[in-house]
N, C-alpha and C positions, 0 to 999 in steps of 0.2 A: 446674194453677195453684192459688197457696193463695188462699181466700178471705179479702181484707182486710177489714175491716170497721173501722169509728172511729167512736166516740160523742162527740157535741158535750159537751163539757160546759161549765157555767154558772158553776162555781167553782175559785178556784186561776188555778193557770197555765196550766190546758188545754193536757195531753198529748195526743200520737199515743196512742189504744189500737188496738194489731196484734192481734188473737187468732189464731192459727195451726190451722192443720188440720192436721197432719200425717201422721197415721197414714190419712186418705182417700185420699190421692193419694201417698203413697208407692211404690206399687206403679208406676203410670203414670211418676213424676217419675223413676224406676230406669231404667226400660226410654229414658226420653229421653234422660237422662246418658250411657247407652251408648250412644244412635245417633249425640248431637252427639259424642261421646270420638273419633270416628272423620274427624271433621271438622278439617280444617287451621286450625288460631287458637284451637279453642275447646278442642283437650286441651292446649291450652299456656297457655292464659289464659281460667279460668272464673271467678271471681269479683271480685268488686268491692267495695269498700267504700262505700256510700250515703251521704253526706253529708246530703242535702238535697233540694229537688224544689219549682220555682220557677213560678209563674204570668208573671213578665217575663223574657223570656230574658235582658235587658241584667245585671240583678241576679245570674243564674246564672254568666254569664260573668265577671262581677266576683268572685262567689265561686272560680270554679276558677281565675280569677287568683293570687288571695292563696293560694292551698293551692299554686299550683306556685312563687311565689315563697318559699313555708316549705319547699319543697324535696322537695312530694308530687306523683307523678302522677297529676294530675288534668284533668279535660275534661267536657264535656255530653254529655248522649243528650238526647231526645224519647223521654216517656213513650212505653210502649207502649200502656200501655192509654187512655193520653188525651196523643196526640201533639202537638194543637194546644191544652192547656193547660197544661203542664205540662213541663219541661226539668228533667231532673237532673244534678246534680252528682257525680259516682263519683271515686274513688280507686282505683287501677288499670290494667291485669288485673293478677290473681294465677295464677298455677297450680292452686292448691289451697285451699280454705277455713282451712289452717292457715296462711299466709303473711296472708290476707286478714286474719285476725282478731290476728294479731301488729302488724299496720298499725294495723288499729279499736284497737286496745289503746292503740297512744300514739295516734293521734287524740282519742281520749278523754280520756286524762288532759292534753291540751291546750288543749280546750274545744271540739274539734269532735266534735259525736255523731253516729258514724252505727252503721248495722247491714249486715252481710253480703248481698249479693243473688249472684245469675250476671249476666256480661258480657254487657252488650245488645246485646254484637255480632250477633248474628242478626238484629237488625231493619233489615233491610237498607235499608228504607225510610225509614230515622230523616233529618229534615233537618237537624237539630241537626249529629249525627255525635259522632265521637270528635274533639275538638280537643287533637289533641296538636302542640306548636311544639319551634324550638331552645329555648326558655324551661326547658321540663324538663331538658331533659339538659346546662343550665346547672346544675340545681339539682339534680339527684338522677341522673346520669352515665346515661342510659337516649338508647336507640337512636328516632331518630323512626321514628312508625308512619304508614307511608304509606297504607297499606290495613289497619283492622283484621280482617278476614280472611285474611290472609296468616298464615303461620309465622313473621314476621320479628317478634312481638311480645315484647317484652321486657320484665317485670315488675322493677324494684328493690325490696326492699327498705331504701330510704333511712326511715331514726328507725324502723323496725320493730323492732331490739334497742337502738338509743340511750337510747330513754329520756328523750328530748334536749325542754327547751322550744322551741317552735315557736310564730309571733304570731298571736295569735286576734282574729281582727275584730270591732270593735265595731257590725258594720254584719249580724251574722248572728244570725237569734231560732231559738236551736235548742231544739224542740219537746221532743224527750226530750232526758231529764235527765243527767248521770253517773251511774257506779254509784258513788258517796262510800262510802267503807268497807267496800267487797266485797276477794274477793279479785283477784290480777289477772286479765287476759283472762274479766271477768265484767262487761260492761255487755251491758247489755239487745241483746243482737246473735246472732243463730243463722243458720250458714251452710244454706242453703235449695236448690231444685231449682226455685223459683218466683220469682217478680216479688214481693218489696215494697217500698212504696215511703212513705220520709216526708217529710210536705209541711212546708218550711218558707218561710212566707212573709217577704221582707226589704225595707225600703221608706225605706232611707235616701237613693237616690236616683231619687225615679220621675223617667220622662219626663215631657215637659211635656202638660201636660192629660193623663195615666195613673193609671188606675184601681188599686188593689190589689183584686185579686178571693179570694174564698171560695170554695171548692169549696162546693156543697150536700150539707149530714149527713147529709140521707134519700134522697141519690142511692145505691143499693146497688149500682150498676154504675160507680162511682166510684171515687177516693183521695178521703177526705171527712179534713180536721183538728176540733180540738176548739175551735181558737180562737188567736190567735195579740195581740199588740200592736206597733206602729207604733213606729217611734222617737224617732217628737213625742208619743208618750203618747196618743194621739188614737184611742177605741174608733171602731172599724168594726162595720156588723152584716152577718151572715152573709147570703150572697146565695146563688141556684143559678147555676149555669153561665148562666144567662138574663139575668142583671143583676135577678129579681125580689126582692125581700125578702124572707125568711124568716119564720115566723112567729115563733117564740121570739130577738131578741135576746138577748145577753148581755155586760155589762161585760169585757173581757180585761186579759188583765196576763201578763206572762212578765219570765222572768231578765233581760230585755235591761235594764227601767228600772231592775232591781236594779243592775245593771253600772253603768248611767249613774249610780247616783245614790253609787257607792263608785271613780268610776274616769274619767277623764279622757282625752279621743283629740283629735290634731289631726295633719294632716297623716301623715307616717311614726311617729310617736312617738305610744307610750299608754301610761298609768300610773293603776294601778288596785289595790283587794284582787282578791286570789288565792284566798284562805278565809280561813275562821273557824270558831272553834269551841270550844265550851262543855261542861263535859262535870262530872257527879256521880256517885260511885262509892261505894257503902255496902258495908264488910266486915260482911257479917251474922253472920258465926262468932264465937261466943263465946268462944274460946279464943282469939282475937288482940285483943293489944291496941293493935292500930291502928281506928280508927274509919272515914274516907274517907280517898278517895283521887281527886282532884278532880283537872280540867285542863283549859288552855283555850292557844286556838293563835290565830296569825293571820300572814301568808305575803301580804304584796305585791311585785309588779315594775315594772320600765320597760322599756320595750323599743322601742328603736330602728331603723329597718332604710329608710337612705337610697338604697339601690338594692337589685336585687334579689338581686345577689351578695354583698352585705353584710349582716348582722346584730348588733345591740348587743343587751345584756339585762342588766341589774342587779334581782336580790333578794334579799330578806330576810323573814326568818321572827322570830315569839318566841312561846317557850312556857313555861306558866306552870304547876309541878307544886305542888300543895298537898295536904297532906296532915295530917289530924288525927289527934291519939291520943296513943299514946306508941313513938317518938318524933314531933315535931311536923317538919314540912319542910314550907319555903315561899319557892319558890325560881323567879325569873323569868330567863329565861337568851335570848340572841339569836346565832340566826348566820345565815349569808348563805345563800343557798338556789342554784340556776343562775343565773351570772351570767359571762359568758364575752362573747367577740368573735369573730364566724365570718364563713369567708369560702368560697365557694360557684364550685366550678371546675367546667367542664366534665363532668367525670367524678370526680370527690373534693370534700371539703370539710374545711376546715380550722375545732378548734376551739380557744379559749385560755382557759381562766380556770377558773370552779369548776361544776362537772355531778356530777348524780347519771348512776352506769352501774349497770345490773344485767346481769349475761350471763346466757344458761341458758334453756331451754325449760320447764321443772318449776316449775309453780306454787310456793309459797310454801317450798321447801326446792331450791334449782337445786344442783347439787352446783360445777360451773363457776363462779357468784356469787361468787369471792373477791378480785373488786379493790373492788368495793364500801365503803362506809364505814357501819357497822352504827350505827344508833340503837337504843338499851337503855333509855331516858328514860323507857319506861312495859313494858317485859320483853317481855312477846310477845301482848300484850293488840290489837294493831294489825294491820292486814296487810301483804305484804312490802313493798310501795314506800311504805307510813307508816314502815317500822323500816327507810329508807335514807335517807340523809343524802347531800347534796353536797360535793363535795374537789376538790382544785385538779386540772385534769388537763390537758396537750396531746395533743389528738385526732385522726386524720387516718383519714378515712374514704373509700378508694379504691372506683369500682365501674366493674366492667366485664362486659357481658351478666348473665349471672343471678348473676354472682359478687359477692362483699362484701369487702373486707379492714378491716378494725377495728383501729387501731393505737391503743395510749394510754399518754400517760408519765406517773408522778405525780414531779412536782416537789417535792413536800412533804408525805411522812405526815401521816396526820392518822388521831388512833385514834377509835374507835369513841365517841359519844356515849352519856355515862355518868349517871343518875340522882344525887343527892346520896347521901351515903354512908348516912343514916341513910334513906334510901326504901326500904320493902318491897321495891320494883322491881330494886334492886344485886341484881348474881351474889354478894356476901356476906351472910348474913345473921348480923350478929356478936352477936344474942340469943343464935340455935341453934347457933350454932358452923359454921357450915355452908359450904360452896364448892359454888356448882352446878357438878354433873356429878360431882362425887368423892364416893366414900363416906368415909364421916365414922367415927371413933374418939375416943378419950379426948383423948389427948393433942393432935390436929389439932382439936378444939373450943378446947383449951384455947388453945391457939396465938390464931385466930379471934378468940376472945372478951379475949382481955386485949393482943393486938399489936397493930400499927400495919398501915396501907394505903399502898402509893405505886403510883400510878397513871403514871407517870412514861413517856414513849416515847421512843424514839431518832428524831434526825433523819435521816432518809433521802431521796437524791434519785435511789433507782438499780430502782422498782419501773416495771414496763411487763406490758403485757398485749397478745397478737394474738388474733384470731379472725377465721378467715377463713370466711363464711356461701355455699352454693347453694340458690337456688331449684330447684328441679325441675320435672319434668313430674307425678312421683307421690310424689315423696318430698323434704322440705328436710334439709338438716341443716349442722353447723357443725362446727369445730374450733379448738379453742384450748390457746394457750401463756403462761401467766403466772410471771412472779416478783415474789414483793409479799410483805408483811407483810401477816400476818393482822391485821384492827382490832379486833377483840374480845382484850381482855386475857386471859392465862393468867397462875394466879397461882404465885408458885415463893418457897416459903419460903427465909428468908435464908440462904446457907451457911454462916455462922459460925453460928446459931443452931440451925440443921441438927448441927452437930459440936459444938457445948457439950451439945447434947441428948445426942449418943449417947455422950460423954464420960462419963456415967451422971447429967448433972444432969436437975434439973426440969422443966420446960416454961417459968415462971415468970423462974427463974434463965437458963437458954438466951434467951430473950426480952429480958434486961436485959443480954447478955452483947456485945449491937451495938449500936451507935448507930443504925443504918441501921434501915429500914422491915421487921418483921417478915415481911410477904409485899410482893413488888415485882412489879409488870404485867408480862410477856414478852411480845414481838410477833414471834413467828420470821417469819423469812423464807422463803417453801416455793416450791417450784417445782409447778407445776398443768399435767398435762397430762391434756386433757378432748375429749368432744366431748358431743352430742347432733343426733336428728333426728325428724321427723313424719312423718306421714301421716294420710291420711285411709281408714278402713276399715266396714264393719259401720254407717254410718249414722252414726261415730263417729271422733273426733279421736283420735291414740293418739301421744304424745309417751314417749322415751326419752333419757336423760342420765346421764353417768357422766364421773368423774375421778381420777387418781392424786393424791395429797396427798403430797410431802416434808415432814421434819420437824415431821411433826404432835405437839405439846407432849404430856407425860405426867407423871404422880407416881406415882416408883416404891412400892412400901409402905415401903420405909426412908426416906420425902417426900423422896428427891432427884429434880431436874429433869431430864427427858430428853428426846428427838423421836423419833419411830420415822415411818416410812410409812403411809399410809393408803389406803383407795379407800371411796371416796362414789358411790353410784348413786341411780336411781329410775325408774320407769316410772307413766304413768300415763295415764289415759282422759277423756275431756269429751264426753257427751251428753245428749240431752233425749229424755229418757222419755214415750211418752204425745201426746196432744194438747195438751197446753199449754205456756206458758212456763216449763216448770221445767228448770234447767239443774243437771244433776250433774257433779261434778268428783271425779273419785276416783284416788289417789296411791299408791305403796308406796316409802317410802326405809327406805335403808340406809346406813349407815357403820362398816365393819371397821378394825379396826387391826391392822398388820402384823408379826411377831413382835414381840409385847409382853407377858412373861409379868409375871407378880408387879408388878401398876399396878394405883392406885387407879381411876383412870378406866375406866368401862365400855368393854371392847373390842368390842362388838359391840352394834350401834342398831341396830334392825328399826321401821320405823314405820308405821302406817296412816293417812291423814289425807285431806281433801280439804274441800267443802262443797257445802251444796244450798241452790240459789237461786230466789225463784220473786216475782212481781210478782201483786196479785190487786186485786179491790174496785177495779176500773174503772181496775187502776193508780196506784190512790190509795195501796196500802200495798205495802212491799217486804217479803221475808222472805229471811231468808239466815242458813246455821247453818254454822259451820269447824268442822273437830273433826282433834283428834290423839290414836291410838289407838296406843302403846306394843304391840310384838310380843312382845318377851324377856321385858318388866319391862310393870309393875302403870305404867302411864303416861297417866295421860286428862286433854285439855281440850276441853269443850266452848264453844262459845261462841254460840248461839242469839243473833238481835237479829229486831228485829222495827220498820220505823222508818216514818212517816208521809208519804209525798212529795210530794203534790199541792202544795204552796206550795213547788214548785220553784223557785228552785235550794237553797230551805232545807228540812231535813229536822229530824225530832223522832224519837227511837228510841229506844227499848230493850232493852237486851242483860243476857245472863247470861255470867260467863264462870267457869267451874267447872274448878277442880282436883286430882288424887288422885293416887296414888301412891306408888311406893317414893321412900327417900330422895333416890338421889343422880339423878332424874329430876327433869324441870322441873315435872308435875304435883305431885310428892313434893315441889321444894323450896318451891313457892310453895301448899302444901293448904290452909295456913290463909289465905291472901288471895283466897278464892275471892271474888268481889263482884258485885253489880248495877249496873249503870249507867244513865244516864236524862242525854239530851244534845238537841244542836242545833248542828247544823253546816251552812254554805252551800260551795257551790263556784262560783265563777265561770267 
């Protein structure tokens, strides 16, 4: 077992601090793995998702209520280690730590934090139990478990690849924080061989004459918090399991009065911010004459949900990009964020309106990712589900035993969100002449620099995407078939000006020889046939993913438009090194193109990339570095940040985000906007 251990602290929001051991009991927690693998229930469903960890059981049960009405399976145990104190809340089984932690991933970005544990199904003793009802398999199509020791247990992933909003109770004070601006599948969560457990305490409605209790901090044979606040605002001081008072009181506070005091709940219906966020960006290169690059967000919803197979949700986002120098851009723009109407069957769910989807196993490059709607608003300074945008979509998510089916129509293109044209952040940069991704000549500068832009898309109501997902017993994986337009513009100089050019005129003259837009946005339509799968290996996560691409866009060297085939892959690894919480994520993508001789566009992408995460100083500060390391070509962005957390759910950070390379590389086209930034973002 790992040693928990949690320091009170006096200031802030007072976090759960976990310090893990892992490298002591690795040996022992191996040799256990294998004896329960052998056990009926437990090689079918080892992990959990930990929500939470309750000193009133009524409050526990209220919570794994609202988590199976969002449509997760959820239920209570009885602590192990403090079975008459303590009740948790789990999400769950999983088969494998990588389905677990695909779960925690959207629990997270919806506001419930937890972290990975093993299924407590072995404590045979628990009087709590697994409370599983028909309620679940109204909402996320799973099998009731009658016995969780049986083989009959069935894990969904239900919102584990959606991506989907789900309604967060205003009646839950969760202890740790999100990861706000990591990459994905990077909150504070490590799948384990041991018990841990995070206490959150919820007190919106005690019993009558009921106490909220405090575990004691210097019990070492405990689960001990740092501190927690009431939802009447009303400090409590730390007691031991005895009812005596502690010696060190301390003031508390947590995100919850932040929520109360930006967000409003009654009945089924809450309406609140979502985030915010503040952000200043200095180009310190001298050779660019842009100065900053500044930006600030803010993202609320409503959210509805009059029974339990029903769901409403209306939001909205605006962001605000400003930018000094020359040229100046100052520009406030709004759109609707997930805002859709679901309705929750037996074994499927249906959804209507505008949702962000991401598909694909592979951190921040999935090759399968292409029904998605790309945000460009600030280039690639973000991580992927900041650089995803919400589009209209009808959704219909079928499950039956460990199986997925993921259906989705887009009703209405909608192309990729575009910076103003004079933002360093545009795929043009009409100074240098320049188009990301193409190499650059005389004449295609000259083009650039003196023509026109249309950003222009076609309306289309015929793009649809499947995937159909398995859970496993050792292995998950997916497969998918899409036809969509691609959202990111391709840009395809005009054909009449293409043929005055080679006519033997000027660049100049060909340019003035249409009336139309010298380069016009392309949105081909490609067919995507993809899959990917996990497993768990070597103490370590190890994800693969690959796709065929049709009609993938090109400029020929004589700059006429063409598509050829493509194939997109990646493999990659997620472990923690060491005895601490540092978490590595390490990537290798690629994308070939398929006979394409004589194009400007590079026909082969080789890339290295990933990031290293670690929490230190009591949990008070984060650190987290992305980086993408070009194989073929001269291609580097690092992006170090380093952010302040303790006044959870607001953070204070700063980042570097540095870039080099050849031309027609995204280091290369953006070298001189390498910048520092220095922010403040909250998440609710």
């Amino acid at each position: 077992m790992k040693q928990i251990k949690a320091a009170y602290r006096h200031k802030g929001s007072h976090r759960v601090s976990i310090r893990r051991d892992l490298g002591k009991h690795r040996l022992i927690s191996s040799i256990l793995i294998c004896c329960l693998w052998q056990i009926p229930g437990i090689s079918q469903a080892a992990f959990d998702v930990q929500v939470g960890a309750f000193a009133i059981k009524n409050n526990a049960t209220r919570i794994a209520a609202q988590l199976k009405a969002a449509g997760y399976p959820a239920g209570t145990f009885s602590s192990v280690k403090n079975p008459n104190e303590l009740i948790l809340v789990v999400v769950g089984p999983f088969h494998d730590s990588a389905n677990a932690d695909m779960v925690r991933t959207q629990l997270a970005s919806n506001g419930w934090v937890g972290f990975l544990c093993n299924h407590p199904v072995a404590d045979t003793s628990d009087p709590a139990n697994f409370e599983e009802t028909s309620d679940i398999r109204s909402a996320a199509g799973i099998q009731t478990i009658q016995n969780p020791g049986e083989n009959n247990i069935q894990a969904s992933l239900d919102a584990a690849s959606s991506n989907t909003a789900v309604p967060v109770s205003d009646a839950i004070h969760q202890i740790a924080t999100n990861d706000t601006g990591t990459l994905p599948n990077e909150a504070s969560a490590q799948a384990s061989s041991s018990e841990e457990e995070m206490v959150i305490i919820e007190a919106a409605d005690p019993g009558e004459g009921e106490e909220i209790p405090v575990i004691d901090p210097d019990d070492s044979d405990t689960i001990t918090i740092e501190g927690t606040t009431i939802e009447t605002g009303e400090e409590i001081t730390p007691t031991d399991n005895t009812g005596v008072q502690a010696t060190e009181p301390a003031p508390l506070q947590d995100q919850q009065s932040w929520k109360n005091a930006f967000g409003y709940s009654t009945g089924h219906f809450t309406f609140g911010l979502d985030e915010a966020r503040l952000e200043y960006g200095n180009l310190y290169k001298s050779n660019t004459t842009v100065d900053t690059s500044d930006y600030g967000h803010l993202a609320a919803s409503a959210k509805w949900q009059p029974a339990s197979r029903w769901e409403a949700q209306l939001s909205a986002r605006s962001d605000w990009y400003y930018q000094t120098g020359d040229p100046d851009v100052n520009e406030l723009k709004w759109d609707y964020g997930d805002s859709f109407l679901r309705y929750r069957g037996d074994s499927y769910r249906i959804t209507a309106g505008t949702e962000k989807i991401i598909w694909g196993r592979i951190d921040e490059l999935p090759p399968t990712d292409r029904l998605s709607r790309v945000d460009l608003g600030r280039g690639y300074l973000d991580s992927l589900s900041d650089r995803r945008r919400a589009m209209p979509v009808v959704r219909v998510e079928g499950f039956h035993e460990e199986y997925k089916l993921d259906a989705v129509w887009l009703p209405d293109f909608r192309k990729a969100f575009l910076p103003d044209k004079d933002s360093i952040w545009y795929p043009i940069n009409r100074e240098n002449g320049t188009i990301l991704g193409l190499k650059s000549n005389p004449v295609l500068n000259t083009f650039v620099r003196e023509g026109s832009i249309s950003e222009n898309a076609p309306n289309d109501h015929s793009n649809f995407g499947l995937r159909l997902s398995k859970t496993g017993e050792r292995i998950d994986y997916a497969m998918t078939v899409q036809h969509a337009r691609q959202s990111t513009p391709y840009w395809q100089l005009n054909p009449t000006v293409r043929k005055t050019l080679l006519a033997g005129n000027d660049p100049v003259t060909a340019i003035n020889s249409s009336n139309d837009a010298t380069f016009r946005a392309r949105y081909p339509r490609t067919w995507v046939l993809g899959g990917d799968f996990g497993f768990e290996a070597l103490s370590a996560t190890w994800r693969f993913e690959a796709a065929w691409i049709s009609d993938t866009p090109v400029t020929r060297n004589n700059l006429q438009y063409d598509t050829v085939n493509s194939v997109n892959y990646a493999a990659g690894v997620q472990f923690y090194p060491g005895d601490r919480d540092v978490r590595v994520n390490l990537q290798l993508a690629a994308i070939n193109l398929i006979d394409s001789p004589s194009v400007l566009d590079r026909k082969n992408i080789y890339n290295f990339n990933g990031s290293i995460f670690d929490e230190f100083g009591n949990n008070h500060w984060r650190a987290n570095t992305r980086f993408f390391i070009g194989l073929d070509k001269k291609d580097v962005y690092i992006n170090p940040e380093i952010a302040y957390i303790a006044w959870e759910p607001q953070e204070i950070y700063l980042a570097w985000h540095y870039f080099s390379g050849d031309e027609e590389t995204v280091g290369g086209f953006w070298e001189d906007d390498s910048l520092v930034t220095v922010g403040w973002r909250t998440r609710f």
